[in-house]
C-alpha positions as CSV (number, residue, x, y, z in Angstrom):
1,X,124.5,-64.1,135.2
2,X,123.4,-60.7,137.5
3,X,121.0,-61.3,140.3
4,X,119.9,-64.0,142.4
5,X,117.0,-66.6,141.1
6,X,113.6,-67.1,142.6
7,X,111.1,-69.8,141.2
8,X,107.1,-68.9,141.2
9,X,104.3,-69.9,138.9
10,X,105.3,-68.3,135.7
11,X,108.8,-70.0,135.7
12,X,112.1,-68.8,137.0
13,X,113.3,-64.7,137.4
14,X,116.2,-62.8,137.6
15,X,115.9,-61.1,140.8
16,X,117.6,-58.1,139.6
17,X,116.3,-57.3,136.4
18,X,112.9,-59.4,136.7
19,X,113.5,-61.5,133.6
20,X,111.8,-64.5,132.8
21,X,114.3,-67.7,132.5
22,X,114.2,-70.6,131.3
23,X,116.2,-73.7,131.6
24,X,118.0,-75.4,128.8
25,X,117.1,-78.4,127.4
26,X,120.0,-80.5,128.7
27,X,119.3,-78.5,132.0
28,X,122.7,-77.5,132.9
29,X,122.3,-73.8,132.3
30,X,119.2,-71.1,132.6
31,X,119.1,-68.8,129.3
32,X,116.5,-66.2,129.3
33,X,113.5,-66.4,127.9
34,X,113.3,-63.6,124.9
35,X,110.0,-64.2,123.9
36,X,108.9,-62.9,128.2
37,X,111.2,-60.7,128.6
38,X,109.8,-57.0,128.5
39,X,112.0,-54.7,126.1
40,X,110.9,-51.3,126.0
41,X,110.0,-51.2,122.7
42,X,110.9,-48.4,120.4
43,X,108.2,-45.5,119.8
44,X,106.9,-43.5,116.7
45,X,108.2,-39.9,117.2
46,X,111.6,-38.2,119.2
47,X,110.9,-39.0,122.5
48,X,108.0,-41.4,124.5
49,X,104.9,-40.2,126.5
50,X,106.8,-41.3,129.7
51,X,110.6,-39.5,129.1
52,X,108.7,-36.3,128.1
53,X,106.8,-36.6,131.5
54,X,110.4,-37.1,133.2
55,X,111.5,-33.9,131.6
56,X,108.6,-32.1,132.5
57,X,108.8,-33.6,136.1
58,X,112.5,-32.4,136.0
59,X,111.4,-28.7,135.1
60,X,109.2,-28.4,137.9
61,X,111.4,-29.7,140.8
62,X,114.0,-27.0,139.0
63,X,111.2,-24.6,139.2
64,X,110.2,-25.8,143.2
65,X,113.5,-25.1,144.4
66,X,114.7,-22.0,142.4
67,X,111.7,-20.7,143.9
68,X,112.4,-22.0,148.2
69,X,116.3,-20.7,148.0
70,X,116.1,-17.4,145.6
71,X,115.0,-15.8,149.3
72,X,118.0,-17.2,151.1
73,X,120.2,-14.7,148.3
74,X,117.5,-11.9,148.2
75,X,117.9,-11.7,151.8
76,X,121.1,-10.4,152.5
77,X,120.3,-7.5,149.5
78,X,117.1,-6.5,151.3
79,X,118.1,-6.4,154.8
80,X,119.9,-2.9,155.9
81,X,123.5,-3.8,156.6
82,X,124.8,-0.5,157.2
83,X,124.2,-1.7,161.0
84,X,126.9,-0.3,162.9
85,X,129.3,-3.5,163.9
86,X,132.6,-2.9,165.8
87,X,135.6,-3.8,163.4
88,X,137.1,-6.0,165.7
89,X,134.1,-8.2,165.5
90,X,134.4,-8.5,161.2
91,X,136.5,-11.5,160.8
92,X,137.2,-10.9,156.8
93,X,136.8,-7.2,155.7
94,X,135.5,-6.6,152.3
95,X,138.0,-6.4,149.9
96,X,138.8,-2.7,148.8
97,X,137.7,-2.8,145.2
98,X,134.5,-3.8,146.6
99,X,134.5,-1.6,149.3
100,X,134.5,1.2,146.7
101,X,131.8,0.6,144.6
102,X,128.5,2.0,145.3
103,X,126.3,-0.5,147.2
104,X,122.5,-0.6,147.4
105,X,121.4,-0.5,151.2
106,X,118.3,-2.8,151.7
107,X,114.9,-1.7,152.8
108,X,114.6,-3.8,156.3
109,X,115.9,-3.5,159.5
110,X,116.1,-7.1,160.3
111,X,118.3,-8.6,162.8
112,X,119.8,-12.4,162.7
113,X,117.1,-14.2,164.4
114,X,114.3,-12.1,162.5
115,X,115.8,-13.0,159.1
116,X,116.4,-16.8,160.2
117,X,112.5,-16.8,161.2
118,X,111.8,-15.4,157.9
119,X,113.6,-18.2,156.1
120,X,112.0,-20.7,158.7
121,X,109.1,-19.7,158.0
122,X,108.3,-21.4,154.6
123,X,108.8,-25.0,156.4
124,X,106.0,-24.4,158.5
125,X,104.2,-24.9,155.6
126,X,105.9,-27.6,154.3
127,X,105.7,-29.8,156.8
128,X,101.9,-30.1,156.7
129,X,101.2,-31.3,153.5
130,X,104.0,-34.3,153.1
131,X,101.6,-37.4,154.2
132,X,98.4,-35.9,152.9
133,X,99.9,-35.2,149.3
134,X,100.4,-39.2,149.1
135,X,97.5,-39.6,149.9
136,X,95.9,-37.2,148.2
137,X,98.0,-38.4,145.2
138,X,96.5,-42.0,144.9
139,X,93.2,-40.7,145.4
140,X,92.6,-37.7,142.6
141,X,95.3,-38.1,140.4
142,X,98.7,-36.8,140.7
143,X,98.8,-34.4,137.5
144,X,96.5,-31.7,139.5
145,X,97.8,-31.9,143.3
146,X,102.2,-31.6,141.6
147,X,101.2,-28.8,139.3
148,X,98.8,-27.2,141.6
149,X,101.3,-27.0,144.3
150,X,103.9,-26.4,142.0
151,X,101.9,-23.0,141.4
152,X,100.4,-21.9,144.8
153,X,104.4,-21.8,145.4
154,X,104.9,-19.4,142.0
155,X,101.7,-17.2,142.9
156,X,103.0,-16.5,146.7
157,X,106.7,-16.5,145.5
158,X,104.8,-13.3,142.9
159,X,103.6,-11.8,146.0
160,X,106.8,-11.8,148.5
161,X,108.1,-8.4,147.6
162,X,104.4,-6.9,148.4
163,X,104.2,-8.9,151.3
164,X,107.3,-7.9,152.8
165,X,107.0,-4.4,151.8
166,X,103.3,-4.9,153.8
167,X,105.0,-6.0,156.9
168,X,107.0,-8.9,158.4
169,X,104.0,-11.1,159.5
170,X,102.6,-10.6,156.0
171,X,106.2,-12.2,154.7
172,X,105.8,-14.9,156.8
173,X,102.2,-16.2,156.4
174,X,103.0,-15.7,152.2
175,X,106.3,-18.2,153.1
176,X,103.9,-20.6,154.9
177,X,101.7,-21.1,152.2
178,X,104.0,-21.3,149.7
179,X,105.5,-24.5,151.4
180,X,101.9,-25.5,152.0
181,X,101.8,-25.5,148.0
182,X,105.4,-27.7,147.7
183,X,105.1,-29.9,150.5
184,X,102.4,-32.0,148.0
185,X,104.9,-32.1,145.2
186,X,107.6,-35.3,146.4
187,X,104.9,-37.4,147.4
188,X,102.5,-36.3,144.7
189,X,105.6,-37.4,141.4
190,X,105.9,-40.6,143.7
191,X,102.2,-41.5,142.9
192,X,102.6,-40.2,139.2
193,X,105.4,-42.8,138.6
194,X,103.6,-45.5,140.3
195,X,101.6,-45.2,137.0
196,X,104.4,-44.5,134.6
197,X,107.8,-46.2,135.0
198,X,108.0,-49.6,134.3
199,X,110.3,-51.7,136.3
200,X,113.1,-52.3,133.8
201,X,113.5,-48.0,134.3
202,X,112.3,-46.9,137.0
203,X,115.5,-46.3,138.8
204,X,116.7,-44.1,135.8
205,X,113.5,-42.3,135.8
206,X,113.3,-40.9,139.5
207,X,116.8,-40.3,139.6
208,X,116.3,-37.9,136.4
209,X,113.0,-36.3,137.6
210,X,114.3,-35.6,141.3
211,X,117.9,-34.6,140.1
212,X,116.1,-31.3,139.0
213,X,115.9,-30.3,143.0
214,X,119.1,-29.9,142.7
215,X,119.6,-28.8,139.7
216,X,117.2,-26.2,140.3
217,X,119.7,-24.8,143.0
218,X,122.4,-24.5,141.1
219,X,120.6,-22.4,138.5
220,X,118.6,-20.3,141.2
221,X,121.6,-19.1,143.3
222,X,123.8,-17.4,140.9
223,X,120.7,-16.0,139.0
224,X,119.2,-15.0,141.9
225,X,122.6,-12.8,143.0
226,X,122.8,-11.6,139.4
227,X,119.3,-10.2,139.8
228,X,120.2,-8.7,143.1
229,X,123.4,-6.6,141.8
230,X,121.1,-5.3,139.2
231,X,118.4,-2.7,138.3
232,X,115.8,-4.9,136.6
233,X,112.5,-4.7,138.4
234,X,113.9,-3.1,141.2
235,X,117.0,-5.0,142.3
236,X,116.0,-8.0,144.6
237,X,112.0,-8.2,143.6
238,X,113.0,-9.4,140.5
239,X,114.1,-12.6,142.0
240,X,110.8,-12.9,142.8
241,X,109.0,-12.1,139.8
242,X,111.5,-14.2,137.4
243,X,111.1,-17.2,139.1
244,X,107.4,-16.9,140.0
245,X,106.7,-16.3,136.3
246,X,108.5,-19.5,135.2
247,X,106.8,-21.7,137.7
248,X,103.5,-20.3,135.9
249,X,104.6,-21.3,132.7
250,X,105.8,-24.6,133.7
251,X,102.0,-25.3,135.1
252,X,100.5,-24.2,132.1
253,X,102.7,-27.0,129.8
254,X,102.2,-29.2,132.7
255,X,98.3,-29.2,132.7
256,X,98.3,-29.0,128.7
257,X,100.8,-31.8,128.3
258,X,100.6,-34.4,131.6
259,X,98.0,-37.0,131.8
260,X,97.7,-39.2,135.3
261,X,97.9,-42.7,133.8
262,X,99.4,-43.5,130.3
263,X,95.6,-45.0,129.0
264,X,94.5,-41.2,129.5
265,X,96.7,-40.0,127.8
266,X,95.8,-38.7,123.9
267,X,99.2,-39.3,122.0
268,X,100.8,-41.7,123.4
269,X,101.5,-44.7,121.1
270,X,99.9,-48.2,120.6
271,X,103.6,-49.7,121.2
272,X,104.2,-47.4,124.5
273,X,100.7,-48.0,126.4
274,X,101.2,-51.8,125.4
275,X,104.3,-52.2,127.1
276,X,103.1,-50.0,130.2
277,X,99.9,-51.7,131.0
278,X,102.0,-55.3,130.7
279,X,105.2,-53.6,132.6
280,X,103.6,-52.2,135.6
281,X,100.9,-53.9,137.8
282,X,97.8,-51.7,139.5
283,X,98.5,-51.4,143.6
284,X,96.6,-53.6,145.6
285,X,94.5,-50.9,147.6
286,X,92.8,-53.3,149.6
287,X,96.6,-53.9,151.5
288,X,96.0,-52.8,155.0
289,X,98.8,-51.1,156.5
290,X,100.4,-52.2,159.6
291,X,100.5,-48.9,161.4
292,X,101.4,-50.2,164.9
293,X,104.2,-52.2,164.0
294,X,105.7,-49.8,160.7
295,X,105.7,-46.6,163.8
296,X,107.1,-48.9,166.0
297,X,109.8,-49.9,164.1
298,X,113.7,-49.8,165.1
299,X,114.5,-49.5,161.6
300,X,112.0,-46.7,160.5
301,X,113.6,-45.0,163.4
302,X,117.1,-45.2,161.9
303,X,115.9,-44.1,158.3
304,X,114.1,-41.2,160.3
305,X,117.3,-40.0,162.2
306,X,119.4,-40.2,159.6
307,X,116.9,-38.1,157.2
308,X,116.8,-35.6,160.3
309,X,120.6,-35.4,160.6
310,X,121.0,-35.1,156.8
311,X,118.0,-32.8,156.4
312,X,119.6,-30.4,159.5
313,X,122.8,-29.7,157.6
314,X,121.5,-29.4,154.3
315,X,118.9,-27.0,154.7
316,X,121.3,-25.1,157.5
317,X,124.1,-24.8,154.7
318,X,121.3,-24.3,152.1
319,X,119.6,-21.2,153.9
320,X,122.7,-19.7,155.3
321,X,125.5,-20.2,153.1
322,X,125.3,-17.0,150.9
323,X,124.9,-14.6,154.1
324,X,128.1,-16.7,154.9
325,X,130.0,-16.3,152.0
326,X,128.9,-12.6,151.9
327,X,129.2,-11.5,155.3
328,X,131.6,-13.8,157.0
329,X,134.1,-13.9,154.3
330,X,133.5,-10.9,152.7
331,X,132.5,-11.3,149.3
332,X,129.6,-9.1,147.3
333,X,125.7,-10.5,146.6
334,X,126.7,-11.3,143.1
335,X,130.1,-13.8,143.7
336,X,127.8,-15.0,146.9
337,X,125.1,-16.4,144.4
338,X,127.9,-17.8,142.1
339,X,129.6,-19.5,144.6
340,X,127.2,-20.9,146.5
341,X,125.9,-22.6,143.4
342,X,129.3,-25.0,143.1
343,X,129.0,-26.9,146.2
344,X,125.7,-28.1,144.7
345,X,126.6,-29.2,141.4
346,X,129.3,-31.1,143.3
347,X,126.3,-32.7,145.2
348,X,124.2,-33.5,142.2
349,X,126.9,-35.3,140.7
350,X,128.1,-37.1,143.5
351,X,124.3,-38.3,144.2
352,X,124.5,-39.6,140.5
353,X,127.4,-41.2,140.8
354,X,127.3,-42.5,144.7
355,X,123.7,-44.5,142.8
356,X,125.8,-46.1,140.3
357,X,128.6,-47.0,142.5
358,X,126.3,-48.6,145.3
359,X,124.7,-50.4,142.6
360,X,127.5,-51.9,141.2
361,X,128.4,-52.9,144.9
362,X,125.5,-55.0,145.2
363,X,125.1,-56.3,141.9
364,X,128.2,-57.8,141.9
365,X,127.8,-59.1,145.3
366,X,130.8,-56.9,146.8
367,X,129.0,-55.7,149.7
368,X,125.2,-57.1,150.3
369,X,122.6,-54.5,150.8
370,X,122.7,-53.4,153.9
371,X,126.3,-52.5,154.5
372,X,125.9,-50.6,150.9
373,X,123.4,-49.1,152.7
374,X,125.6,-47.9,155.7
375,X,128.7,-47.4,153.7
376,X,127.2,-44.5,151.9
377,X,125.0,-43.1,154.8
378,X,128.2,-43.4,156.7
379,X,130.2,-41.2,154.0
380,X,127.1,-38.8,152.9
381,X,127.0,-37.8,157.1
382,X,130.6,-38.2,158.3
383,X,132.3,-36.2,155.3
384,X,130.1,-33.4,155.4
385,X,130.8,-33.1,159.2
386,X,134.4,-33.3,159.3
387,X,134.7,-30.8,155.7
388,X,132.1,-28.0,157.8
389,X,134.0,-28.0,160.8
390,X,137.1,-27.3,158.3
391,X,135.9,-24.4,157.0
392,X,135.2,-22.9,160.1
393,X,138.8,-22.7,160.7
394,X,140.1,-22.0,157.2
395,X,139.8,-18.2,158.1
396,X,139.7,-15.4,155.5
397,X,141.4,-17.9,152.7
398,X,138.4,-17.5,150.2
399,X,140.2,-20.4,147.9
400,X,140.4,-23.1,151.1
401,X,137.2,-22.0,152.4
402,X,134.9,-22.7,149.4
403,X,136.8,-25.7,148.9
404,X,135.7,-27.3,151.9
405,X,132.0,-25.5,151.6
406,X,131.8,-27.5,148.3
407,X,132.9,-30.7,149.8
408,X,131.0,-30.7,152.6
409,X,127.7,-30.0,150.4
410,X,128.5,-32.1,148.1
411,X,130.0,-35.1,150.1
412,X,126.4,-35.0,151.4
413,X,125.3,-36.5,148.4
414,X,126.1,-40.1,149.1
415,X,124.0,-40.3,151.9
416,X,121.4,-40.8,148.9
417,X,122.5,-44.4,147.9
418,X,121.7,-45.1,152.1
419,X,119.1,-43.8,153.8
420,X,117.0,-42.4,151.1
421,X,116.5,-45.5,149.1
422,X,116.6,-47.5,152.0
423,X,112.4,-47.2,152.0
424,X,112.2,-49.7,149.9
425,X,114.7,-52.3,150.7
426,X,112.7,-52.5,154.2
427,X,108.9,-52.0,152.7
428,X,108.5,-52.0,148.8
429,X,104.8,-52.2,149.9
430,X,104.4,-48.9,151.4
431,X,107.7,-47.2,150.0
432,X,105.6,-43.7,149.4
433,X,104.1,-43.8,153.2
434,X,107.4,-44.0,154.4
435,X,108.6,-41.2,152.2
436,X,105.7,-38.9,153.7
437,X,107.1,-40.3,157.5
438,X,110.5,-39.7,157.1
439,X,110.2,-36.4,155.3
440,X,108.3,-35.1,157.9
441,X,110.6,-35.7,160.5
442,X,113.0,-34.8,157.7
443,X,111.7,-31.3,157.5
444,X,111.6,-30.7,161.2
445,X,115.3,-29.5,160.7
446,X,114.3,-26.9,158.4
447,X,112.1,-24.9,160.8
448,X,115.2,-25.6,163.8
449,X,117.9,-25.8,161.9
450,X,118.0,-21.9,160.6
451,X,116.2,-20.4,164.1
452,X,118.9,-21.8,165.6
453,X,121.7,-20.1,163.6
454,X,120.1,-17.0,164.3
455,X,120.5,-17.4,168.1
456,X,124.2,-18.8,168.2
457,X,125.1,-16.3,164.8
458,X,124.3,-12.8,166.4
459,X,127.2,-11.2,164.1
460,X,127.3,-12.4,160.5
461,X,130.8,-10.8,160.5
462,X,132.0,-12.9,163.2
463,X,133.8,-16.1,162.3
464,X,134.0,-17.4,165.3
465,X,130.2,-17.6,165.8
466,X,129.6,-19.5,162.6
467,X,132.2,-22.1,164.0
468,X,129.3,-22.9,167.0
469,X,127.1,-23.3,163.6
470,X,129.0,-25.5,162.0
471,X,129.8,-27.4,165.2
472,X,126.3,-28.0,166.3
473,X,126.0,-29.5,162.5
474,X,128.7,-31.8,163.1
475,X,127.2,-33.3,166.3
476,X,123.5,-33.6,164.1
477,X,125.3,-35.2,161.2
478,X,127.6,-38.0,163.5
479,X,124.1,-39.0,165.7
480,X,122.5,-39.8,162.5
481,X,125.6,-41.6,161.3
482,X,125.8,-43.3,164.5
483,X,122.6,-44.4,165.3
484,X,122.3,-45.7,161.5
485,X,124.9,-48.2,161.8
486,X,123.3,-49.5,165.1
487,X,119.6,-50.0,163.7
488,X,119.6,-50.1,159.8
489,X,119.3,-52.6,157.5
490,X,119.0,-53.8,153.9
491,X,116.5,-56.5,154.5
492,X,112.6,-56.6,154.1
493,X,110.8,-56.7,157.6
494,X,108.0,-59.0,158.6
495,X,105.5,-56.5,159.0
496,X,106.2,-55.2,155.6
497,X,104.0,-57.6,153.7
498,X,101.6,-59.8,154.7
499,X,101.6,-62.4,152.2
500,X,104.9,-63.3,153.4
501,X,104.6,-65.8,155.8
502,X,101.5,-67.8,153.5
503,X,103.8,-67.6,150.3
504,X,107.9,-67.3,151.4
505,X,110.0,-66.6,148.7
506,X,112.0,-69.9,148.3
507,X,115.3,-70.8,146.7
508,X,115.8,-72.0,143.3
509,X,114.4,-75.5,143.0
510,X,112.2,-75.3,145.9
511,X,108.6,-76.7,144.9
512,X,106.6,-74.0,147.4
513,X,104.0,-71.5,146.0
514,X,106.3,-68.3,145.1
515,X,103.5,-66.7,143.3
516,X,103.8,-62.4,143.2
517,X,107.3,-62.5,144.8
518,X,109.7,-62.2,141.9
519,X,112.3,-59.7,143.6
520,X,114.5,-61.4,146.4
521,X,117.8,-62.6,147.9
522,X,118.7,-64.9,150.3
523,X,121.7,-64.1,152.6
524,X,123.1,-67.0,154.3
525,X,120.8,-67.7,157.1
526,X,117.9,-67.9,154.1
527,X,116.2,-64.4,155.3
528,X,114.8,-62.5,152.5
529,X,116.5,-59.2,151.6
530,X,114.3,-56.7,149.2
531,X,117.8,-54.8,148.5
532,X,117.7,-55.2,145.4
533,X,114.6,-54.7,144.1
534,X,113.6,-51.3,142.8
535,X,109.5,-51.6,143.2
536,X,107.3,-53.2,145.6
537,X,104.4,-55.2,143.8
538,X,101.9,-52.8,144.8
539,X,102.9,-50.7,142.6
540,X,104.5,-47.6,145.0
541,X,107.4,-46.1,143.9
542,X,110.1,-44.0,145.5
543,X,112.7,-42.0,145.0
């Protein structure tokens, strides 16, 4: 039998899958109760009110994304690269077939830094709106704050080739509010699932819905390259305009389709809202949270510096790696876009898979939760280091180079299974505050992370100078590994729920009041440890 087994009111639980047991009548072994046990029951119809959400969740974080990293390919086609550069200073020449065909000279004058500002810029937004979209989310609903930033980001991504046709500080403020718009949308699906995913599939569910990020930037990249090369719309505005039409279109099947709690909604079945409203219990909003001691604590600070560390690399590589790929080893805008796509497929599989390996870890008691939790941070920061600083010295080898570009992106994706989940192995309670913390601190690297290529990076053509790049990453990336494996952990703290200390989660025969605290193990000094557990009972979820 999976799990460990805590004893409250109702009768005994599984502590993994939140099962109802029941002991048999000799009493030598616990069956499971069938008759409590919450199957999700079939539904009239091809697909349920809650999978059909997922997908349409899915398409908007595919949409969100396309729509941050299409600029990071549009860029190198709009800026004027016809600079004059020494030719000792170009580390990997064009090839000669590409060399001869007739290329389209961009519109701006833009040097390093001014184009890392630009792609800076749209963080400045996003940073603002990260704990006010939770929130906001619990408060009005989270149907109208996702879509509505979902299309503030389509309606400015519209406007950015009339913005930066206006001038540079037009580009800029357009960027700003356009992350204004997504900042709402990671903790605004965290409040919509609070409503809609039941325990029994709530990991399934979030790791669907948020796998479109992902997804979204493999699509964008080479589509956005493809658009580039061409003559439709004008070259590089119609990365703009594709992309910012389908976010509209997604908001308009979003508004007409979504509803922000399963009893609003018009067609979903009997069966369906049934199991829902039994599945999922309301959040206890009168749960006063412990500011002082959450911001104080040593393990919030090791989830924060690790999400930094991450965060820095990712959206470093994520903003800079086709102007890599095109300038420092040489290859055209449309092979750029292709190519910078693989490294995160890689990543979305390997987050995928990194979740059902770490799970199976725990489950079968292999590794408890906490040194799950740093054996994957550990890999998803300390692979990608050592593969960047790799490619920095691969040279002109395009085969070797992308290679070790897709491993490093893509390595990255085990940190997911650590300190991403982590939230809620420390504080199910307030999972979605914690979210909205660390991402803030998480996004820090996106406004730093880019500015600071453009100082160290003042020749695209130069090798050498993306080495310093990739170096500083490596330092970012081994402090967060570091400092994880000091201060992390897989076990619930004190100040994480307050009925704690009045009601203890007990073992398996003890006759103490266990009453709301079905989810728990015990390691062997009797601590309890919410690893396993996927929700808190108030209700938050997280991805």
């Amino acid at each position: 039998m999976s799990g460990n087994i805590c004893e409250n009111d109702d009768g005994l639980h599984d502590s993994m899958e939140h099962r109802p047991l029941i002991r048999s009548t000799d009493g030598s072994e616990e069956v499971k109760n069938k008759e409590e046990f919450l199957v999700a029951p079939k539904v009239p119809g091809l697909i349920s009110a809650r999978h059909a959400l997922a997908f349409l969740a899915f398409l908007g974080f595919v949409n969100v994304y396309a729509m941050r990293v299409n600029l990071s390919v549009a860029l190198a086609d709009m800026v004027n690269s016809t600079t004059t550069v020494n030719s000792t200073q170009i580390s990997c020449p064009v090839n000669v077939s590409q060399s001869n065909t007739t290329q389209k000279e961009g519109e701006f004058n833009w040097d390093s830094n001014t184009k890392e500002q630009i792609l800076a810029s749209f963080f400045y937004g996003y940073i603002l709106t990260q704990i006010p979209g939770g929130f906001l989310g619990d408060i009005m609903g989270a149907k109208w704050l996702f879509g509505s930033g979902v299309l503030c980001t389509a309606i400015f991504t519209l406007l950015t080739p009339v913005a930066a046709r206006t001038g540079l500080p037009w580009l800029i403020v357009v960027r700003v509010i356009a992350g204004i718009g997504e900042g709402v949308t990671f903790p605004a699906m965290n409040a919509m699932w609070a409503n809609w995913a039941p325990p029994v599939e709530r990991s399934r569910l979030l790791t669907f819905t948020y796998a479109g990020s992902h997804f979204g930037t493999v699509l964008a990249l080479p589509i956005s390259g493809v658009l580039c090369n061409s003559d439709f719309l004008g070259g590089w505005p119609s990365v703009f305009y594709v992309f910012g039409v389908c976010g509209v279109v997604w908001f308009i099947l979003w508004i007409a389709l979504v509803h922000d709690k399963p009893e609003k909604h018009p067609r979903i079945s009997p069966e369906e809202l049934q199991f829902l409203q039994k599945a999922i219990k309301p959040r206890d909003k009168s749960l006063k949270v412990p500011w002082f001691k959450m911001l104080t604590s040593v393990r919030l600070l090791a989830i924060s510096l690790s999400h930094f560390s991450n965060n820095f690399g990712f959206y470093t590589l994520l903003t800079n790696l086709p102007s890599y790929l095109k300038f420092g080893l040489g290859f055209d805008i449309s092979q750029s876009g292709f190519l910078s796509a693989v490294p995160y497929l890689v990543m979305w599989i390997t987050i995928n898979a990194g979740g059902q390996v770490a799970d199976f870890l725990r489950g079968r008691y292999i590794l408890s939760t906490t040194n799950t939790r740093k054996l994957f941070n550990t890999l998803g920061l300390v692979l990608p280091a050592a593969f960047l600083v790799i490619t920095g010295y691969i040279g002109c080898n395009h085969v070797l180079a992308v290679a070790m570009l897709t491993l490093a992106v893509g390595t990255g994706g085990f940190a997911m299974s650590g300190f991403n989940v982590n939230h809620l192995d420390i504080a199910p309670a307030y999972g979605g505050l914690l979210m909205g913390i660390t991402n803030t601190i998480g996004t820090i690297p996106g406004i730093l992370g880019p500015s600071m290529v453009g100082l160290y990076v003042t020749n695209q053509y130069d090798i050498s100078q993306w080495q310093i790049a990739f170096w500083v990453c490596c330092g970012v990336y081994m402090f967060g590994a570091v400092t994880y494996l000091l201060m992390g952990t897989g076990e619930l703290q004190p100040w994480a729920d307050p009925e704690l200390q009045a009601k203890p989660c007990q073992r398996p025969g003890d006759k103490k009041d266990t009453e709301g605290l079905p989810y728990c193990q015990y390691d062997t000094s009797n601590s309890v440890n919410g690893g396993l557990s996927n929700t808190g009972q108030s209700g938050v979820v997280m991805s």
